[in-house]
N, C-alpha and C positions, 0 to 999 in steps of 0.2 A: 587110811585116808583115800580119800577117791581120787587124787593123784597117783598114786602108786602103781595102774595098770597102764598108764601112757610111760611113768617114768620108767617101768621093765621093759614097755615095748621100745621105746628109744633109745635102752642100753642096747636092748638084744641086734637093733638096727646100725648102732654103731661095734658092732661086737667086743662091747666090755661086762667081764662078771663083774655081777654084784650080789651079796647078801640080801636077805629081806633085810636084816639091818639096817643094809648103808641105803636101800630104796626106800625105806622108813626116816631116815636122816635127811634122803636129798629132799622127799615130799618133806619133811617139818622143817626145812632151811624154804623152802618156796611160800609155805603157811608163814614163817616170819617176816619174811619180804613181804608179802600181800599185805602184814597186817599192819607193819612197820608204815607200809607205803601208803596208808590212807592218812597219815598224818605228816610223815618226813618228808614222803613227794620221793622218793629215792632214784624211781623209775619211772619212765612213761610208757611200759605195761602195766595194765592195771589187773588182767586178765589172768589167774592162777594158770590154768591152761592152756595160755599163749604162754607164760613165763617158762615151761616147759619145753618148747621149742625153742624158742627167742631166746632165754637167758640162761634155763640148763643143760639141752642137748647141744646147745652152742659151742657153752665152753667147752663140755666135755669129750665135744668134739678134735679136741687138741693131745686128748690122754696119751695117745700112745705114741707121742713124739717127748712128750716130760721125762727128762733124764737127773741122774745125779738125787741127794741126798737135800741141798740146800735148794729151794725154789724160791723166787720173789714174785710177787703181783704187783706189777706199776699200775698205779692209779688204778686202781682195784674196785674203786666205787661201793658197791651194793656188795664186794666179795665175789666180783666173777673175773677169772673161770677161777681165783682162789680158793672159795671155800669148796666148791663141790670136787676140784678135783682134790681139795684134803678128804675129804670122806672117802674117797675111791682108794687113796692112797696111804693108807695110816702111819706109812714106817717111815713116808718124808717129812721133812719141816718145810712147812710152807711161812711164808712171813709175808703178811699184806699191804702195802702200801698206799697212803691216800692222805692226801692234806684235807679234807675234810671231815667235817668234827661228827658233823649227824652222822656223817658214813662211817667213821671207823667206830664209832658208837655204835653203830647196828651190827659191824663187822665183830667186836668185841662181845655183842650180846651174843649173836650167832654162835659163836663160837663155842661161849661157857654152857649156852643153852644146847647144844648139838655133843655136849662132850667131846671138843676135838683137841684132845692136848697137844699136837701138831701143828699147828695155830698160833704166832702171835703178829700183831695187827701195831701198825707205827703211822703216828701219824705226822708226816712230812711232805717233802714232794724230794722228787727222785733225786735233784741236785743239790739237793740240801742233806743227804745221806749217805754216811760214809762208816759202811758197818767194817768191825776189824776183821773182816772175811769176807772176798767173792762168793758170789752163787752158781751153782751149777746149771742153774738155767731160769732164765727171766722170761715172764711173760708177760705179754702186755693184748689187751683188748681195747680197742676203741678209742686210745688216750691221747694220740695227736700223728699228723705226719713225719713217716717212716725217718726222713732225715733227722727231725726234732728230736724223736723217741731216742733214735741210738746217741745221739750227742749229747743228750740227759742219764744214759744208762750206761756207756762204757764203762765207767771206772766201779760199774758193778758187776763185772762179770769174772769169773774166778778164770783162770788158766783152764785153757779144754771145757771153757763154757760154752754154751747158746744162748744165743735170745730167740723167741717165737711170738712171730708179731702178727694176729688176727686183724684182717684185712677183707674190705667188700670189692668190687672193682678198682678201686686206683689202685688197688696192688702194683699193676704193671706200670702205670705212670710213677709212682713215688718212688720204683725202685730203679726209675734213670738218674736220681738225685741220689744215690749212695753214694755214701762219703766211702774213700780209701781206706779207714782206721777199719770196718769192715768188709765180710764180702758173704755171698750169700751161698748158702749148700744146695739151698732146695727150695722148691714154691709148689705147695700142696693145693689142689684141686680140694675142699672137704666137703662131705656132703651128710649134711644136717639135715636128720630124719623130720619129714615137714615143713622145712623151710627155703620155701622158692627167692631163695636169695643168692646170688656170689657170693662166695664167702672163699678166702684161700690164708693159709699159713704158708708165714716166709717162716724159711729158719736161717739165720744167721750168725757166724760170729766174727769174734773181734779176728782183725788183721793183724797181730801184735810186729809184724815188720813193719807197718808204716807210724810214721811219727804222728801221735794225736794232738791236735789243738786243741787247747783248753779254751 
C-alpha cells in the first residue's frame, strides 16, 4: 500500500518497532477508515495521508507510556489510539469504548478485518460501565475536559493504574481543575512526526486516600 513508507517513516521517528506485518495492518486499518469515512462521516480527515499524521502517529504517539495487561479506550471514536496501538501490541487486551453505534460498528469491522483477537469493542459510555475488573491503564483522546474525563473513569481504574489523557494546549489550564480523588505523575511534551501541533500527555492516577464523590 502506498501508505506503508510514511507509516515506517513515522514509526522509525517516533522510535517503535514494527513488523512489515503490523505496517501492513496499520496502512489497512487507515484504508478502512478512508473508506468507511466516505459514507459514516467518522472523521473530518478526509485525507489517507493526513490520517497518518493526525490520527495514526498521533496516537501512537502515546505507546511507550501504555502499561499493564488490561487497556481501555474511552470514547474511542473511529478506534483511536485503540486499534493501532492493539497492532503494536499483540499480547495486551485492549477493550474500546464508545456509545456510538456507526463507531463501534467500524470498530467491530476493524477489528475482525485486521485480525486482532485482542480487541473487543462495548458499546456504552464510560459511566454507564462497570466491568467486574479495573484496568491497568485508560486512555483517552479528545473525549472531554480533564475534570469530566476523570469523574467518568475513576471507578475504572484498577489498583496501581493510570489514566493517559491526550491533550492540545489547555493541558495546562484543565489541569488547575484537578479534582483531589487524583493527582498527576507527569505531563509529556510529544512530538508527533509532522504535526505542528501542541499536543502533551498527562498521566495520572487515582488518589485512593481521598474520599471520591459520586
Amino acid at each position: 500500500m502506498k501508505l506503508q513508507p510514511a507509516i515506517t517513516n513515522g514509526l522509525a521517528a517516533l522510535e517503535l518497532p514494527a513488523t512489515p506485518a503490523q505496517v501492513a495492518q496499520l496502512a489497512q486499518y487507515l484504508d478502512l477508515l478512508a473508506r468507511w469515512n466516505q459514507v459514516y462521516n467518522l472523521t473530518a480527515i478526509r485525507d489517507p495521508a493526513d490520517m497518518v499524521t493526525r490520527h495514526l502517529l498521533d496516537s501512537l504517539a502515546v505507546a511507550l507510556w501504555v502499561q499493564g495487561t488490561r487497556i481501555l479506550d474511552v470514547g474511542s471514536g473511529a478506534g483511536l489510539p485503540g486499534l493501532p496501538l492493539a497492532v503494536m501490541y499483540p499480547t495486551q487486551q485492549f477493550t474500546l469504548l464508545d456509545s456510538n453505534a456507526k463507531k463501534t460498528r467500524f470498530m467491530t469491522q476493524s477489528g475482525a478485518e485486521l485480525a486482532l483477537a485482542n480487541v473487543r469493542v462495548i458499546r456504552t459510555r464510560a459511566e454507564q460501565y462497570y466491568p467486574a475488573q479495573g484496568f491497568d491503564c485508560i486512555l483517552a483522546r479528545a473525549v472531554a475536559p480533564l475534570a469530566q474525563l476523570l469523574e467518568l473513569t475513576h471507578h475504572l481504574c484498577a489498583p496501581g493504574g493510570r489514566l493517559l489523557a491526550l491533550k492540545g494546549p489547555e493541558a495546562h489550564n484543565e489541569l488547575q481543575q484537578l479534582p483531589a480523588t487524583w493527582r498527576l505523575r507527569g505531563g509529556h511534551r510529544l512530538q508527533v512526526p509532522g504535526l505542528d501541533v501542541e499536543r502533551w500527555l498527562l498521566h495520572l492516577e487515582p488518589n485512593r486516600s481521598a474520599t471520591h464523590q459520586l
